[in-house]
N, C-alpha and C positions, 0 to 999 in steps of 0.2 A: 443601502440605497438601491433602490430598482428603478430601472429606464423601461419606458413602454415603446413598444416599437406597434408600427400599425402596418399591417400585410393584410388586411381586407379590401376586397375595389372596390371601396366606396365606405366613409369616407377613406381617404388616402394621407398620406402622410404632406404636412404642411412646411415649406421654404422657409429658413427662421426670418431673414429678409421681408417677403410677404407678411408674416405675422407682422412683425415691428411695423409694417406701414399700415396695417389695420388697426393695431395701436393708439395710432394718434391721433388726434384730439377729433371729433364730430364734428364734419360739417354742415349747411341746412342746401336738404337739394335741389334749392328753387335758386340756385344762387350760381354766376359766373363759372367758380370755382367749381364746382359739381359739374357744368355742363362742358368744361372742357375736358374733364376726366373721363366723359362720357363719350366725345366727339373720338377721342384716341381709341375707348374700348371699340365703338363701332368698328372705325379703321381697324384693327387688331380681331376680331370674330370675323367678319371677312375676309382676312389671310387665313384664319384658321380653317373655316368654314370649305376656304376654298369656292366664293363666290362676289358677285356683284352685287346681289342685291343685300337690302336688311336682315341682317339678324337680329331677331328681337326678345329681349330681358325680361323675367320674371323674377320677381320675388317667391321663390316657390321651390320643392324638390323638381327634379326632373319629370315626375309623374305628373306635374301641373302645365309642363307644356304639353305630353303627352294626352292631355284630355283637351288641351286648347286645340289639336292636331287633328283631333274627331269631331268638337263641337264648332271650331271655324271649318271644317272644308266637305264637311256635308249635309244634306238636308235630310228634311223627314221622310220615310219613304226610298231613300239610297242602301245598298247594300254596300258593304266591306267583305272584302278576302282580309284574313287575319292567320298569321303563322305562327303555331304555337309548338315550341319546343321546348319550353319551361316556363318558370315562373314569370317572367317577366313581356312574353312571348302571351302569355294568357293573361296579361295585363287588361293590352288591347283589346281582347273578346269583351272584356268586364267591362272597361270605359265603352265599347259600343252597345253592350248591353244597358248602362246607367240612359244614355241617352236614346234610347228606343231604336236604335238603330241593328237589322239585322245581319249578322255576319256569317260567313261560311269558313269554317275552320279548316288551315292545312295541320293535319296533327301529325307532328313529327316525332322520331324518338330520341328521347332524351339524350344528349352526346353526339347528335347527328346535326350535320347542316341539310336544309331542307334542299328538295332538287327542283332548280329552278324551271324544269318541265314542268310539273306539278301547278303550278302559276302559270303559266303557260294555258294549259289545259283548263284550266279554272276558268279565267276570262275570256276562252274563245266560247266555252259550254255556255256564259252566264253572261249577257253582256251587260246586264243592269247594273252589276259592281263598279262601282264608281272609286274605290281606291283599295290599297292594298297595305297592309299594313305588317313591319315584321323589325325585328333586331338587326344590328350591325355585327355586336355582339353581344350572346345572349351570355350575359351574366353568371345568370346561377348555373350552367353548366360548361362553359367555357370553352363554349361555340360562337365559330365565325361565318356568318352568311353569307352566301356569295351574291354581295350587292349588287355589283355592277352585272355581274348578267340578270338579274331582274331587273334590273333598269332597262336593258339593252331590253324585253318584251314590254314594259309599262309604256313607256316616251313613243312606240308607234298608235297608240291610242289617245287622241285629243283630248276624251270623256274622261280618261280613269287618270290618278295621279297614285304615286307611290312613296309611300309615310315610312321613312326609318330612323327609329330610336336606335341612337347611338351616342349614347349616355357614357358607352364605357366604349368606344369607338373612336370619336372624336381625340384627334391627338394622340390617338397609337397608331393607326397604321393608316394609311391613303384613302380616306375615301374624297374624291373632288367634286364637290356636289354639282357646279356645271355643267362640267364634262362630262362626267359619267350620267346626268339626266338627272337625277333626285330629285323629287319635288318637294317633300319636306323633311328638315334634316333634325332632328331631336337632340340637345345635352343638357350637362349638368353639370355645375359646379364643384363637385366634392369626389372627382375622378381624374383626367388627366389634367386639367385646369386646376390643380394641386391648390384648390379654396376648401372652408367647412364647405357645408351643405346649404341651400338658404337660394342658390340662383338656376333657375333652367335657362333652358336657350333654344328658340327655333328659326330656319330659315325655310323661306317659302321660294317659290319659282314663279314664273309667269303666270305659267298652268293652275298651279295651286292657289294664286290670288284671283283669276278669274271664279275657281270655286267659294272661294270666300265670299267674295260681292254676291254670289245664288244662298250662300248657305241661310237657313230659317232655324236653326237648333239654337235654343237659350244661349247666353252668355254672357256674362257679364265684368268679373276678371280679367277673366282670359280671354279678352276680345280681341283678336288679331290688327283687326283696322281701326281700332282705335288706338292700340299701343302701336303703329308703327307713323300714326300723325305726331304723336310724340317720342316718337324718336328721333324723325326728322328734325325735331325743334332742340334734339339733346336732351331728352326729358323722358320722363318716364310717367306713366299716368297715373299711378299710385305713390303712396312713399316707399320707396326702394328700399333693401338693405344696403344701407352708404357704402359701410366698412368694406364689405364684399366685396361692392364694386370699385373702391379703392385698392383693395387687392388682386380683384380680377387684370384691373391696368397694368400692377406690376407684374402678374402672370403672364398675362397677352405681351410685355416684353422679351420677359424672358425665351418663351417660345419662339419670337421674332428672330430673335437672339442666335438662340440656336440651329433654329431654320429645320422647316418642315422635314426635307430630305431627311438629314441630324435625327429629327425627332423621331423619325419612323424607323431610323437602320437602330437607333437605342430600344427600342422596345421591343426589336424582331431578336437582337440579340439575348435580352435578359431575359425572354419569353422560352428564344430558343435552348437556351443554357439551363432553366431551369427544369424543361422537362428534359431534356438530357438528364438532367441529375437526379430525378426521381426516378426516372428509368433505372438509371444504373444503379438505384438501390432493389432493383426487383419488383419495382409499383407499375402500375399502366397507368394512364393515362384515361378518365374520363370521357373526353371527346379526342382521340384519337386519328381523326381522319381530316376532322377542319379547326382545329385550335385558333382559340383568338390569343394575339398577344398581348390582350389584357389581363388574365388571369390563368393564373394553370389548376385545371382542375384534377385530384387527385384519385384517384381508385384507393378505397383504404382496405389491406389484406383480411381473405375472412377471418374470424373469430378475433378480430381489435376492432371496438366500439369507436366510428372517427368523431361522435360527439365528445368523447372521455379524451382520445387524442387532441383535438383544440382544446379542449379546456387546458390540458398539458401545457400547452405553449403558454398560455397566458400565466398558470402556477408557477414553470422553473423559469422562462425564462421575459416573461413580458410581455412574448410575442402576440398581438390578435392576428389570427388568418380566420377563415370564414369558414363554416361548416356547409352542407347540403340542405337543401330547402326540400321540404313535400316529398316526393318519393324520391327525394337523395339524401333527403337526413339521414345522419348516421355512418353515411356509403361514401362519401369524401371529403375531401379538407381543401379549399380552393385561396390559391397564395396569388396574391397580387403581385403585381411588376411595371401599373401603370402612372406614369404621373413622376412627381419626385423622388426617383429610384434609380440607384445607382448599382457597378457589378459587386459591393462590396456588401452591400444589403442582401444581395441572393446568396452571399457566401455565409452573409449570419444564418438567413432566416433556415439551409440545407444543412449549413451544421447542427442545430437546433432542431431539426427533424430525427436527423441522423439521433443523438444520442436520443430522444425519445423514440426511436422506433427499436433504438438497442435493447431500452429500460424495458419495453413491455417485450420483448424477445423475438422481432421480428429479425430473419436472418441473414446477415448482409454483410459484406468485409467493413468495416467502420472505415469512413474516409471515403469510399468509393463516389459519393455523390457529390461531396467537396473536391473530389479530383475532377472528376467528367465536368460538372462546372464551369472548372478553371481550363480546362482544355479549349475548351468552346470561347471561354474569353478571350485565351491566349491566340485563337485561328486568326489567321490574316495580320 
């Protein structure tokens, strides 16, 4: 018999509880029944979110709010700043490139959190850029940007709003989109919100709905003001995925549950422990200087292939963890730690490293990484 474990951020490993309520039997979502289900999740993405106003539901990957995010809040003729420091960082160029819109790239180096001078500098040089668009955390390198002080330059500009995907953000670590200013906050279902894949999620600001009411770029999906007249009514303007969002409710409890604060020291610590533990087998550390606590991205030592290494995991022992994209294929192995994950998961998935990095001869005291680990659990 073999159990499959899931250590990639995204999708993330599923609550059996959640399952079992996805489970049950369809309902039809013009009905009572659907729209009270709906009226809770509202409630519950606004604690998450960390605001007042709507957050509004897609049936879609998170990449579909992420194009809602460009085609509702600017016009034809608008510039973007757009920060690219990986795959998903170069997302944003590509959606402003589909819809004719021209963008000014921050290119950062991979592993690196961009410096929020640079932005800075950008919009005093250029003042036609009417938004700015970048990661919370960028995914495929397992970089965290320092939101809040772009925030603290965007919110003195009435004209320009500031766009962040935080897909794999939301739910690991603080970001308060009021407070800290954020004008549009980007997720997804299939990351800390411990669902499949199938739901994005945006929340806009004041700021960023006055740009919507100007915006003239197509759209029809993904039309912001019209999906938030049906929200208000508990409704959605398409046919939703139900189940989802029957699960999404029992997610948005559990969260409640545990409460934000909770939510954040757990993921700072499994985040923390874990590159602890690849350290002390002798590995570094991908993004070294700003780690997100969503995924620890790994350095794979030269002359071992980290494509052959993930496949590994999945051969002995079940494990998926996720390989490098684009000019990091090959170059590390990035372990998740967001969403439904516990200290006893990081003790599989380091032991599990460990004897594969024995088996191909990498040189290490055996144990050491499952030590450091547990030290890190055991502090305080």
């Amino acid at each position: 018999m073999e159990k499959k474990y899931l250590f990639s951020p995204g999708p993330t490993m599923l609550p059996p509880e959640v399952q079992l309520k996805m489970a049950e039997p369809i309902m039809h979502h013009r009905e009572p029944e659907f729209e009270k289900i709906f009226a809770e999740i509202r409630d519950g993405l606004k604690y998450l979110f960390q605001t007042k106003n709507e957050v509004l539901v897609f049936t879609s990957s998170g990449t579909g709010a992420m194009e809602g995010a460009v085609s509702n809040i600017l016009s034809k003729g608008d510039k973007a700043l757009v920060i690219r420091g990986g795959k998903f960082g170069e997302r944003w160029g590509e959606i402003c490139q589909a819809y004719g819109i021209e963008f000014i790239p921050i290119d950062v180096e991979w592993g690196r959190a961009v410096d929020p001078k640079l932005v800075q500098k950008a919009l005093e040089s250029d003042p036609s850029i009417r938004a700015v668009y970048t990661q919370a955390s960028e995914t495929s390198t397992g970089v965290r940007h320092p939101i809040r002080e772009i925030a603290e330059i965007t919110k003195k500009y009435e004209d320009k709003v500031f766009v962040v995907d935080a897909i794999t953000g939301i739910g690991v670590f603080n970001i308060p989109m009021d407070e800290w200013g954020i004008d549009v906050l980007v997720s997804g279902s299939q990351k800390a919100l411990m669902l499949p894949p199938g739901l994005s999620f945006v929340a806009l600001s004041e700021k960023a709905w006055r740009l919507v009411d100007q915006s003239n770029l197509p759209k029809y999906y993904f039309d912001f003001k019209k999906e938030l007249k049906s929200t208000k009514k508990n409704q959605s303007s398409f046919t939703p995925a139900i189940s989802l969002f029957v699960g999404l409710r029992e997610t948005l409890h559990m969260i409640r549950k545990e409460g934000l604060e909770e939510l954040f020291r757990r993921h700072e610590k499994l985040a923390r422990a874990t590159r602890e533990a690849v350290k002390a087998l002798g590995l570094e550390l991908y993004a070294p200087d700003s780690p997100s606590n969503a995924v620890t991205a790994v350095k794979i030592p030269e002359g071992i292939d980290g494509e052959r290494l993930k496949g590994l995991f999945f051969e002995r022992f079940g494990i998926t963890v996720a390989g490098g994209q684009d000019r990091a294929k090959g170059k590390i192995i990035r372990i998740a730690h967001l969403g439904y994950y516990e200290k006893l998961d990081m003790v599989m998935v380091i032991s599990a490293l460990e004897m594969l990095l024995k088996e191909i001869g990498h040189r290490f005291e055996l144990g050491s990484g499952v030590r450091r680990l547990e030290e890190v659990f055991m502090e305080g």
